[in-house]
Residue, then its C-alpha position, 0 to 999 in steps of 0.5 A: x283274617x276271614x271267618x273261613x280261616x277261622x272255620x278251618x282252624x277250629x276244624x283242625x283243633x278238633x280233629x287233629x288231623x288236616x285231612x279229615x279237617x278238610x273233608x269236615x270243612x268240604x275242601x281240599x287238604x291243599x286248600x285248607x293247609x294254605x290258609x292256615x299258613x297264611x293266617x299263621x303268618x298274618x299273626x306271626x305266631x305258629x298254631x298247629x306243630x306238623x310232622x307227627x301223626x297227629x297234629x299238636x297245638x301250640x300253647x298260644x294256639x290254643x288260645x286262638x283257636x279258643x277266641x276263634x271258636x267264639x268269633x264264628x257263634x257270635x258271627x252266626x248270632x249277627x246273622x240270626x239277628x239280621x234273619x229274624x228282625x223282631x219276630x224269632x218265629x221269621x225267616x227259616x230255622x236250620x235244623x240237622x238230624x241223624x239218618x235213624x231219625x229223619x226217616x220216621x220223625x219227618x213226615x210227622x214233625x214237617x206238617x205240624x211244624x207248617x201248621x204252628x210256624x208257617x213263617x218259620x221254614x226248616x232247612x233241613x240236612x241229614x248227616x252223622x252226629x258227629x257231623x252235625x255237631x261240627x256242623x253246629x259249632x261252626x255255625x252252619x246249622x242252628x239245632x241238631x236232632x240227635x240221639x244221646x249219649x253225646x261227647x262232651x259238646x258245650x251244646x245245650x241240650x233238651x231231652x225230647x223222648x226215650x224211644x225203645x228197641x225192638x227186633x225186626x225177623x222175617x214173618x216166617x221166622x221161627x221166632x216171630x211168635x215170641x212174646x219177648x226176645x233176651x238180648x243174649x239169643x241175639x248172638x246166635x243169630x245172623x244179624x245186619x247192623x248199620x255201618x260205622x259213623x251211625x250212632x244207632x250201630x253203637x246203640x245196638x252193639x251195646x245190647x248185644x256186645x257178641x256181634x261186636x266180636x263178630x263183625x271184627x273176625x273172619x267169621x263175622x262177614x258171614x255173622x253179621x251184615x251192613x246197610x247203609x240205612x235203616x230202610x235197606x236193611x228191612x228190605x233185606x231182612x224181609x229177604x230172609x238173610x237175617x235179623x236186625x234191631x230197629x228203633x220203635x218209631x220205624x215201625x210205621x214207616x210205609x211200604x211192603x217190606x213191613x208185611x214181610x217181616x214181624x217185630x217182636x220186643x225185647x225182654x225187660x229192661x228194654x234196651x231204648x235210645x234217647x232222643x234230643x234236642x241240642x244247639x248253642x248256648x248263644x244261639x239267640x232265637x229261643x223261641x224258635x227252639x220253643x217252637x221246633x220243640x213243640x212241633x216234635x212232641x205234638x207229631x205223634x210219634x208210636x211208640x216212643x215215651x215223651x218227656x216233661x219238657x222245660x221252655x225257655x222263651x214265652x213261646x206259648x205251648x199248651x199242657x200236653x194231654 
Protein backbone atom coordinates (compact mmCIF):
# COMPACT_ATOMS: atom_id res chain seq x y z
CA UNK A 1 0.00 0.00 0.00
CA UNK A 2 1.50 3.66 -1.07
CA UNK A 3 0.60 7.19 -0.55
CA UNK A 4 -0.24 7.26 -4.56
CA UNK A 5 -2.41 4.45 -4.25
CA UNK A 6 -4.26 6.19 -1.64
CA UNK A 7 -4.17 9.50 -3.87
CA UNK A 8 -5.69 7.75 -6.62
CA UNK A 9 -8.72 6.23 -4.72
CA UNK A 10 -9.70 9.50 -3.16
CA UNK A 11 -9.66 10.74 -6.87
CA UNK A 12 -11.87 8.48 -8.11
CA UNK A 13 -14.33 8.70 -5.03
CA UNK A 14 -14.51 12.12 -6.03
CA UNK A 15 -14.76 12.32 -9.56
CA UNK A 16 -16.83 8.99 -10.20
CA UNK A 17 -15.11 8.43 -13.22
CA UNK A 18 -11.43 6.80 -13.66
CA UNK A 19 -10.70 8.89 -16.26
CA UNK A 20 -11.18 12.29 -15.36
CA UNK A 21 -9.41 10.64 -11.80
CA UNK A 22 -6.42 9.96 -13.83
CA UNK A 23 -6.01 13.32 -15.50
CA UNK A 24 -6.59 14.90 -12.02
CA UNK A 25 -4.04 12.50 -10.87
CA UNK A 26 -1.71 13.60 -14.10
CA UNK A 27 -1.50 9.66 -15.13
CA UNK A 28 -2.64 7.55 -17.51
CA UNK A 29 -6.40 5.63 -16.93
CA UNK A 30 -4.25 2.38 -17.44
CA UNK A 31 -1.96 3.31 -14.84
CA UNK A 32 -4.12 4.53 -12.40
CA UNK A 33 -6.83 1.48 -12.81
CA UNK A 34 -3.96 -1.17 -12.31
CA UNK A 35 -3.06 0.15 -8.83
CA UNK A 36 -6.27 0.27 -7.65
CA UNK A 37 -6.64 -3.32 -8.51
CA UNK A 38 -3.83 -3.89 -6.91
CA UNK A 39 -4.50 -2.12 -3.82
CA UNK A 40 -8.06 -3.98 -3.76
CA UNK A 41 -6.54 -7.16 -3.83
CA UNK A 42 -3.69 -6.44 -1.25
CA UNK A 43 -7.23 -5.75 1.17
CA UNK A 44 -8.99 -8.15 -0.08
CA UNK A 45 -12.10 -5.95 -0.33
CA UNK A 46 -13.77 -4.44 -3.75
CA UNK A 47 -13.65 -0.38 -3.45
CA UNK A 48 -15.15 0.83 -6.43
CA UNK A 49 -18.34 -1.58 -8.47
CA UNK A 50 -17.40 -0.82 -12.53
CA UNK A 51 -19.61 -1.38 -15.46
CA UNK A 52 -22.02 1.82 -15.04
CA UNK A 53 -21.40 5.04 -16.29
CA UNK A 54 -20.52 6.36 -13.21
CA UNK A 55 -18.29 4.56 -10.86
CA UNK A 56 -20.37 3.37 -7.48
CA UNK A 57 -18.45 2.89 -4.06
CA UNK A 58 -18.97 0.08 -2.05
CA UNK A 59 -20.00 0.50 1.46
CA UNK A 60 -16.56 -0.81 3.04
CA UNK A 61 -15.27 1.55 0.09
CA UNK A 62 -16.45 4.27 1.57
CA UNK A 63 -14.91 3.82 4.63
CA UNK A 64 -11.44 3.43 2.99
CA UNK A 65 -11.60 6.17 1.06
CA UNK A 66 -12.48 8.10 4.24
CA UNK A 67 -9.40 6.79 6.07
CA UNK A 68 -7.70 7.28 2.88
CA UNK A 69 -8.20 10.96 2.62
CA UNK A 70 -7.05 11.35 6.29
CA UNK A 71 -3.79 9.46 5.89
CA UNK A 72 -2.75 11.74 2.71
CA UNK A 73 -3.20 15.26 5.27
CA UNK A 74 -1.56 13.88 7.86
CA UNK A 75 1.14 12.83 5.59
CA UNK A 76 1.62 16.41 4.20
CA UNK A 77 1.34 17.57 7.67
CA UNK A 78 4.65 15.21 8.43
CA UNK A 79 6.06 16.72 5.53
CA UNK A 80 5.18 20.48 6.57
CA UNK A 81 6.80 19.72 10.09
CA UNK A 82 10.18 18.16 8.53
CA UNK A 83 9.93 22.00 6.27
CA UNK A 84 9.32 24.21 8.82
CA UNK A 85 11.52 23.06 12.05
CA UNK A 86 10.75 25.58 14.43
CA UNK A 87 10.38 28.47 12.71
CA UNK A 88 6.60 28.34 10.58
CA UNK A 89 7.73 31.28 8.42
CA UNK A 90 11.00 28.69 7.04
CA UNK A 91 11.09 27.08 4.15
CA UNK A 92 8.39 27.79 1.09
CA UNK A 93 4.72 28.03 1.27
CA UNK A 94 2.64 26.30 -1.98
CA UNK A 95 0.06 28.44 -2.73
CA UNK A 96 -2.46 27.95 -5.97
CA UNK A 97 -4.44 30.67 -7.28
CA UNK A 98 -7.25 30.90 -10.13
CA UNK A 99 -6.24 32.65 -13.62
CA UNK A 100 -8.66 35.67 -13.12
CA UNK A 101 -6.66 36.23 -10.01
CA UNK A 102 -2.83 35.76 -10.23
CA UNK A 103 -2.55 38.07 -13.33
CA UNK A 104 -3.60 41.08 -11.04
CA UNK A 105 -2.91 39.92 -7.47
CA UNK A 106 0.71 38.81 -8.06
CA UNK A 107 2.77 41.75 -9.07
CA UNK A 108 1.25 43.16 -6.21
CA UNK A 109 1.24 40.27 -3.28
CA UNK A 110 4.94 38.92 -4.62
CA UNK A 111 7.27 41.78 -3.53
CA UNK A 112 5.54 42.31 -0.17
CA UNK A 113 5.49 38.88 0.50
CA UNK A 114 9.39 39.09 -0.22
CA UNK A 115 9.53 42.14 1.92
CA UNK A 116 7.62 40.65 5.21
CA UNK A 117 8.93 36.80 4.64
CA UNK A 118 12.18 36.74 3.01
CA UNK A 119 12.67 33.15 4.56
CA UNK A 120 9.49 32.09 3.41
CA UNK A 121 9.26 31.67 -0.83
CA UNK A 122 5.74 31.07 -2.49
CA UNK A 123 5.73 28.06 -4.98
CA UNK A 124 3.07 29.26 -6.78
CA UNK A 125 0.89 27.25 -9.50
CA UNK A 126 -2.31 28.77 -11.57
CA UNK A 127 -5.21 26.10 -12.25
CA UNK A 128 -8.88 26.02 -11.98
CA UNK A 129 -10.73 26.02 -8.57
CA UNK A 130 -11.74 22.86 -8.96
CA UNK A 131 -8.16 21.99 -9.72
CA UNK A 132 -6.99 23.39 -7.13
CA UNK A 133 -9.07 22.07 -4.68
CA UNK A 134 -8.22 18.63 -5.63
CA UNK A 135 -4.88 19.63 -5.74
CA UNK A 136 -5.22 20.95 -2.00
CA UNK A 137 -6.82 17.89 -0.57
CA UNK A 138 -4.30 15.74 -1.80
CA UNK A 139 -1.72 17.61 -0.23
CA UNK A 140 -0.16 19.07 -3.09
CA UNK A 141 -0.37 22.69 -2.72
CA UNK A 142 -0.78 24.26 1.03
CA UNK A 143 -3.39 27.19 0.38
CA UNK A 144 -5.56 28.20 -2.36
CA UNK A 145 -6.60 31.79 -3.89
CA UNK A 146 -9.86 31.42 -4.99
CA UNK A 147 -13.13 33.16 -5.61
CA UNK A 148 -16.38 31.99 -3.64
CA UNK A 149 -19.09 30.81 -3.62
CA UNK A 150 -17.27 27.05 -3.44
CA UNK A 151 -18.75 23.48 -3.24
CA UNK A 152 -18.84 22.06 -0.14
CA UNK A 153 -14.79 21.56 0.68
CA UNK A 154 -14.23 20.77 4.52
CA UNK A 155 -11.51 23.57 3.70
CA UNK A 156 -10.90 26.42 5.99
CA UNK A 157 -11.72 29.33 4.67
CA UNK A 158 -10.70 33.22 5.09
CA UNK A 159 -12.56 35.87 3.32
CA UNK A 160 -9.96 38.53 1.92
CA UNK A 161 -11.97 40.90 -0.10
CA UNK A 162 -15.02 41.75 -2.31
CA UNK A 163 -14.04 42.75 -5.79
CA UNK A 164 -16.73 44.48 -8.12
CA UNK A 165 -17.39 44.19 -11.84
CA UNK A 166 -17.25 46.24 -14.35
CA UNK A 167 -17.57 46.52 -18.47
CA UNK A 168 -14.95 46.82 -20.46
CA UNK A 169 -15.96 48.47 -24.43
CA UNK A 170 -13.97 49.82 -26.91
CA UNK A 171 -12.97 53.65 -26.41
CA UNK A 172 -15.06 54.61 -29.44
CA UNK A 173 -17.99 52.78 -28.29
CA UNK A 174 -21.33 54.62 -28.19
CA UNK A 175 -21.48 53.62 -24.64
CA UNK A 176 -18.14 54.61 -23.32
CA UNK A 177 -19.74 57.88 -21.80
CA UNK A 178 -22.12 56.06 -19.84
CA UNK A 179 -21.94 56.65 -16.21
CA UNK A 180 -23.64 53.40 -15.48
CA UNK A 181 -24.69 50.17 -17.39
CA UNK A 182 -28.00 48.03 -16.37
CA UNK A 183 -26.94 44.31 -16.48
CA UNK A 184 -30.20 43.95 -18.57
CA UNK A 185 -28.60 45.92 -21.73
CA UNK A 186 -25.93 43.39 -21.74
CA UNK A 187 -28.03 40.87 -23.84
CA UNK A 188 -28.12 42.88 -26.38
CA UNK A 189 -24.68 43.21 -26.95
CA UNK A 190 -22.17 40.90 -28.64
CA UNK A 191 -20.39 39.90 -25.65
CA UNK A 192 -16.86 37.65 -25.07
CA UNK A 193 -16.80 35.22 -21.92
CA UNK A 194 -14.06 33.14 -20.81
CA UNK A 195 -14.47 29.36 -21.61
CA UNK A 196 -15.91 26.68 -19.31
CA UNK A 197 -14.06 25.55 -15.97
CA UNK A 198 -13.54 29.41 -15.11
CA UNK A 199 -15.37 30.52 -12.21
CA UNK A 200 -15.18 33.85 -13.38
CA UNK A 201 -17.48 32.79 -16.61
CA UNK A 202 -19.95 31.16 -13.96
CA UNK A 203 -19.76 34.69 -12.20
CA UNK A 204 -20.81 36.59 -15.31
CA UNK A 205 -23.34 34.39 -16.76
CA UNK A 206 -25.17 35.03 -13.17
CA UNK A 207 -25.21 38.79 -14.04
CA UNK A 208 -26.22 38.38 -17.19
CA UNK A 209 -28.37 34.83 -17.57
CA UNK A 210 -29.27 36.04 -21.31
CA UNK A 211 -25.65 35.18 -22.74
CA UNK A 212 -26.08 31.61 -21.09
CA UNK A 213 -28.80 31.28 -23.60
CA UNK A 214 -26.83 32.43 -26.39
CA UNK A 215 -23.71 30.73 -26.02
CA UNK A 216 -25.80 27.36 -26.13
CA UNK A 217 -27.57 28.16 -29.67
CA UNK A 218 -26.71 28.38 -33.13
CA UNK A 219 -27.32 32.15 -32.75
CA UNK A 220 -24.92 32.36 -29.71
CA UNK A 221 -21.52 31.57 -31.97
CA UNK A 222 -22.12 34.81 -33.38
CA UNK A 223 -23.72 36.46 -29.84
CA UNK A 224 -20.87 35.57 -27.67
CA UNK A 225 -17.19 34.58 -27.98
CA UNK A 226 -14.68 32.72 -25.84
CA UNK A 227 -10.85 33.55 -24.56
CA UNK A 228 -8.80 31.40 -22.99
CA UNK A 229 -7.86 34.32 -20.63
CA UNK A 230 -8.80 37.67 -19.27
CA UNK A 231 -6.10 39.38 -21.01
CA UNK A 232 -6.90 37.94 -24.93
CA UNK A 233 -10.34 38.89 -24.42
CA UNK A 234 -9.27 42.81 -23.83
CA UNK A 235 -6.88 42.55 -26.27
CA UNK A 236 -9.94 41.46 -28.63
CA UNK A 237 -12.46 43.59 -27.09
CA UNK A 238 -9.76 46.59 -27.82
CA UNK A 239 -10.30 45.14 -31.80
CA UNK A 240 -13.53 46.27 -31.50
CA UNK A 241 -15.68 42.50 -31.77
CA UNK A 242 -17.65 43.28 -28.66
CA UNK A 243 -17.85 43.88 -24.93
CA UNK A 244 -16.76 41.99 -21.96
CA UNK A 245 -17.22 41.98 -17.82
CA UNK A 246 -13.81 42.41 -16.09
CA UNK A 247 -12.90 42.09 -12.52
CA UNK A 248 -12.11 45.54 -11.20
CA UNK A 249 -8.45 44.66 -9.98
CA UNK A 250 -7.89 44.29 -13.98
CA UNK A 251 -7.93 47.43 -14.43
CA UNK A 252 -4.54 48.18 -13.75
CA UNK A 253 -2.94 45.75 -15.49
CA UNK A 254 -0.19 47.30 -17.84
CA UNK A 255 -0.28 47.31 -21.64
CA UNK A 256 -1.79 49.03 -24.53
CA UNK A 257 -4.80 47.46 -24.75
CA UNK A 258 -6.19 49.33 -21.49
CA UNK A 259 -5.74 52.63 -24.01
CA UNK A 260 -7.85 51.20 -26.28
CA UNK A 261 -10.80 50.43 -24.36
CA UNK A 262 -13.22 52.57 -21.55
CA UNK A 263 -14.60 50.92 -18.57
CA UNK A 264 -17.85 51.84 -17.45
CA UNK A 265 -19.38 50.29 -13.91
CA UNK A 266 -22.33 48.56 -13.41
CA UNK A 267 -25.58 49.94 -12.09
CA UNK A 268 -26.41 49.21 -8.40
CA UNK A 269 -26.49 46.79 -6.76
CA UNK A 270 -23.02 46.28 -8.47
CA UNK A 271 -22.54 42.64 -9.21
CA UNK A 272 -18.80 41.64 -7.54
CA UNK A 273 -16.96 38.24 -6.51
CA UNK A 274 -15.44 37.41 -3.23
CA UNK A 275 -11.98 36.54 -2.96
CA UNK A 276 -10.58 33.99 -0.23
CA UNK A 277 -8.27 32.37 1.20
CA UNK A 278 -8.84 28.38 1.92
CA UNK A 279 -6.60 25.41 3.27
CA UNK A 280 -6.65 22.40 5.47
CA UNK A 281 -8.26 22.42 8.48
CA UNK A 282 -4.87 20.37 9.64
CA UNK A 283 -2.42 22.01 7.81
CA UNK A 284 -0.19 22.99 10.95
CA UNK A 285 1.79 26.36 9.66
CA UNK A 286 -0.97 28.89 10.80
CA UNK A 287 1.60 31.47 10.86
CA UNK A 288 2.57 31.12 7.56
CA UNK A 289 -1.26 31.42 6.41
CA UNK A 290 -0.93 34.74 9.02
CA UNK A 291 1.63 35.81 7.08
CA UNK A 292 0.34 35.02 3.20
CA UNK A 293 -2.67 36.77 4.56
CA UNK A 294 -0.96 39.80 5.54
CA UNK A 295 0.74 40.15 2.37
CA UNK A 296 -2.68 39.97 0.44
CA UNK A 297 -4.36 42.68 2.18
CA UNK A 298 -1.11 45.12 2.29
CA UNK A 299 -0.65 44.81 -1.83
CA UNK A 300 -2.79 47.45 -2.33
CA UNK A 301 -5.09 46.24 -4.69
CA UNK A 302 -7.53 49.29 -6.70
CA UNK A 303 -10.43 48.72 -6.62
CA UNK A 304 -11.49 45.98 -4.29
CA UNK A 305 -13.21 46.45 -0.64
CA UNK A 306 -10.79 44.76 2.06
CA UNK A 307 -12.47 42.94 4.80
CA UNK A 308 -12.15 42.65 8.59
CA UNK A 309 -9.88 39.67 9.01
CA UNK A 310 -9.47 37.44 11.97
CA UNK A 311 -5.94 35.53 12.87
CA UNK A 312 -5.50 32.59 14.08
CA UNK A 313 -1.42 32.37 15.12
CA UNK A 314 0.51 35.17 16.92
CA UNK A 315 1.97 36.25 13.88
CA UNK A 316 2.18 39.90 14.35
CA UNK A 317 -0.14 41.91 11.99
CA UNK A 318 -0.73 45.71 12.55
CA UNK A 319 -4.19 47.74 12.22
CA UNK A 320 -4.85 48.26 8.83
CA UNK A 321 -5.20 52.08 8.09
Amino acid sequence: MTLTELKYIVAVARERHFGRAAEACFVSQPTLSVAIKKLEDELGVVIFERGGPEVAITPIGLRIVTQAQKVLEEGANLREIARQGHDPLAGPLRVGIIYTVAPYLLPKLVPKQIELTPQMPLLLQENFTVRLLELLRQGEIDCAIVALPLPETGLVIRELYDEPFVVAMPHDHAWAKRKEIDPEQLKDQTMLLLGAGHCFRDQVLDVCPELSRFSASSEGIQRTFEGSSLETIRHMVATGIGLTVLPASSLTAPGQANELLAYVPFKKPIPDRRIALVWRKSFPRLSAIDALTRGIMESGLACVNYLKVEYNSNFPYPELA
